[in-house]
Structure formats: structure tokens, C-alpha cells
N, C-alpha and C positions, 0 to 999 in steps of 0.2 A: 716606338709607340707614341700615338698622338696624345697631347696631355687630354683631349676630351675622356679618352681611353682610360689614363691612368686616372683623373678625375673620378670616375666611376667607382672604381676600383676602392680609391682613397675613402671616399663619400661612405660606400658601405662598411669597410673597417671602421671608421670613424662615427658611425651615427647614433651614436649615444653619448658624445663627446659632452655636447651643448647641456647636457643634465648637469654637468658638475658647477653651472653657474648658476648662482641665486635669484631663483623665479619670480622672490619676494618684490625684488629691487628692482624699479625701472629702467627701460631699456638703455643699452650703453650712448649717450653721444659722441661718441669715437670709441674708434680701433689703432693701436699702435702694432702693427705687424715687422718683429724683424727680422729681417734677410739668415741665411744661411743653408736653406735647403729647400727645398719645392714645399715638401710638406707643410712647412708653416703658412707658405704665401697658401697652399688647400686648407690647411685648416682656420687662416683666416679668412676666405671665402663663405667657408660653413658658417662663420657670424657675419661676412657681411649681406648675406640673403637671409640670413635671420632678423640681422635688423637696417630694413631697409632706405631708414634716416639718417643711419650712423656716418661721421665723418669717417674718413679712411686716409692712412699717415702708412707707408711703405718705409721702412728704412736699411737702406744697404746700399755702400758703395764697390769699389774696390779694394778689398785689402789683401790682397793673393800676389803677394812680392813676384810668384813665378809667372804670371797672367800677361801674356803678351799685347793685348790688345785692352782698349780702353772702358770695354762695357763693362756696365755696373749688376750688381744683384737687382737695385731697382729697374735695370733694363729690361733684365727679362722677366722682373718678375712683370713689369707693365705688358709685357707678351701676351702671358700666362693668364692676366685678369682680362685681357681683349678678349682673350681666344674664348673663358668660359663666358661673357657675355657681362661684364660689371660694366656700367657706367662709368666714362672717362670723368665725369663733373665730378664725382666723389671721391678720385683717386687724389695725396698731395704724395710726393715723392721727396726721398733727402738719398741721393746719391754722391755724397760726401763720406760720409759714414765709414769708418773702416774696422770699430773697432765696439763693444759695449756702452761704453761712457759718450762716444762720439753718436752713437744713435739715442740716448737719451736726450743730449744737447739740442743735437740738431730737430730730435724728434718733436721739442717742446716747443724750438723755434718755430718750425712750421703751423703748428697742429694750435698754438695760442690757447691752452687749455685752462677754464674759468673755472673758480675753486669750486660752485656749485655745478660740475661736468662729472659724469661719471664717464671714465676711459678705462677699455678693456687693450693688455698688452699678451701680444700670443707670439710665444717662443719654445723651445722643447720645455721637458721636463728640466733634464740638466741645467741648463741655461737661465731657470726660472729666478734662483735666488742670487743671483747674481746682477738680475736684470732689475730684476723689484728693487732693490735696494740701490742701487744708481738711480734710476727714475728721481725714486722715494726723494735721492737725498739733494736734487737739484729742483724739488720743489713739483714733481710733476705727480700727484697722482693715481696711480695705476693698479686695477685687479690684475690679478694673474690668471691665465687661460693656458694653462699648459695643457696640450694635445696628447700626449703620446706618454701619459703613464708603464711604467713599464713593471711587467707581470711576473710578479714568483715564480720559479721554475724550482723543481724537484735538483737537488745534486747530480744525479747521475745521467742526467741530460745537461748538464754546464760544462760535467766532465768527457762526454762524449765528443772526440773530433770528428765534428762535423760542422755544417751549415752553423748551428746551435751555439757551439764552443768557441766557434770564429766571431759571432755575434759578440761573444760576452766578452771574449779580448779588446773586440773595440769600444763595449760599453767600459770598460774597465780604464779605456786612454780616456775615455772623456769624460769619464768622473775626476779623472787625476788632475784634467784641464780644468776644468770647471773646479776643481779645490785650490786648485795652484792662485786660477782666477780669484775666488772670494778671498783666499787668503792676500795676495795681492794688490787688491782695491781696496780690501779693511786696513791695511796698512798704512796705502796712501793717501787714505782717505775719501777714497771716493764711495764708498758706504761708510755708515754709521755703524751696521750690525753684520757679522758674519753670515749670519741665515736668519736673514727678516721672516716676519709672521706673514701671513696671509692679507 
């Protein structure tokens, strides 16, 4: 499938996403988008056509120990934003990055973020308070835009083996991931709070 294709696709699952950010507040002067899956580089697209001044900060390297070859997330994600039409001038890229705390770092480096800036950071759900709270605690900033709230299901469809049940075993690895994470960085101190606020 061509990503125009899946684009499409994304875009309508997605189109009520941009509601959950506050209308009140003027528009973001940057986007911190990071790496890990298509979806996020689409769902930061849906804010960067929304706002069409904002700076744009990619962050993803290589950290795939089994990954043969030297391309990076921010390789393809730069693919991805050619293919649907974004302007190269607005794209800055940090393909270093391997890890959470490394895309904070490197993210603030590039992106020079001035305390009267308002930056939106778009990564899953999961992934959210782990992310906010590293930004947070190296001085950067950042609302959170997590995309892909995920929806109540009935029991007896969690418990059905199918498409459904398979689903929820891998939501269930990557909440353990992302717990193992927050608890991990609270220790080392790379956050201050286990699960920051908003």
C-alpha cells in the first residue's frame, strides 16, 4: 500500500483527534514528533497542516540492535512527509536518538525552544507520560498530543481469541514496557514524577 493510501485511511480514523487540544490557546510554534511507528509521523502531519507556521523537530534514530543497515526512523519518516507534500524548509531532524531521554536531549538541541514558545509533542498514548516527564525535566516545555486513545471494550470480546484478544496481549506488553520505563527513569532520575500531569 502506498502511504498516500494509508494516509487516507489514517486521516479519517483520526479526524476528530485535533479536538482534544485547547482552542483557547494560540497556535503551537513547534511540533516535537517521535519516532516509533508511522502512525505518529501521520498523526503529526494532522498538526502540521493544521498549523501551518509551526516549526517541525522529527526525532528518531536507530536503536534496533537486530537492524542491519544504517537507516534511521528519521530516514523514513523524511520519505513519508515528502511523499504527503510537507515542506523540506520546516522539517529539522535528530537522527541520533535511540532511546526516550536521547530524543528529549537531542530534541531541545535542535528545536532551541524559548520559554515564551508553545511546543506540541505527539507520541502514543502509552508512551505519553514517560515522554512529558523527560522533556519536562531537562527544561523543554511540551503539551502532549497523544493520538490514539484507546477505547473500552466489553469483557467478552478481550476474552474472545481472535483479531481482538491478540490485540490486547500486545496492549498488555506495552503497558508493562512503558511501566517498567516510568518506573525506570523515576529512579534514575530522569523524571521527577512517575505520571506527570498534563
Amino acid at each position: 500500500m502506498r502511504i498516500s493510501a494509508y494516509w487516507e485511511s489514517f486521516d479519517f480514523a483520526h479526524r476528530d483527534s485535533i479536538s482534544c487540544l485547547d482552542k483557547r490557546r494560540r497556535s503551537p510554534d513547534g511540533i516535537v514528533i517521535l519516532g516509533g511507528d508511522i502512525d505518529r509521523v501521520l498523526a503529526g502531519i494532522k498538526l502540521v497542516r493544521q498549523y501551518p507556521t509551526a516549526r517541525i523537530v522529527f526525532s528518531g534514530g536507530n536503536g534496533n540492535l537486530l537492524r542491519t543497515d544504517d537507516t534511521t526512523e528519521a530516514d523514513d519518516a523524511e520519505e513519508i512527509f515528502a511523499e504527503l507534500g510537507v515542506a523540506r524548509e520546516r522539517l529539522l531532524f535528530d537522527r541520533q536518538a535511540r532511546n526516550t531521554r536521547e530524543n528529549a536531549v537531542f530534541s531541545k538541541a535542535i528545536a532551541q525552544p524559548k520559554a515564551s514558545e508553545r511546543w506540541l509533542l505527539v507520541t502514543s498514548t502509552f508512551h505519553m507520560p514517560r515522554s512529558i516527564g523527560t522533556f519536562r525535566k531537562i527544561g523543554f516545555a511540551v503539551e502532549p498530543y497523544p493520538f490514539d486513545f484507546r477505547k473500552k471494550r466489553d469483557w467478552p470480546q478481550v476474552l474472545t481469541l481472535n483479531s481482538t484478544f491478540l490485540a490486547r496481549i500486545n496492549q498488555t506488553d506495552n503497558a508493562f514496557h512503558e511501566w517498567a520505563g516510568l518506573i525506570a527513569y523515576r529512579l534514575r532520575g530522569i523524571t521527577t514524577e512517575l505520571l506527570p500531569s498534563p
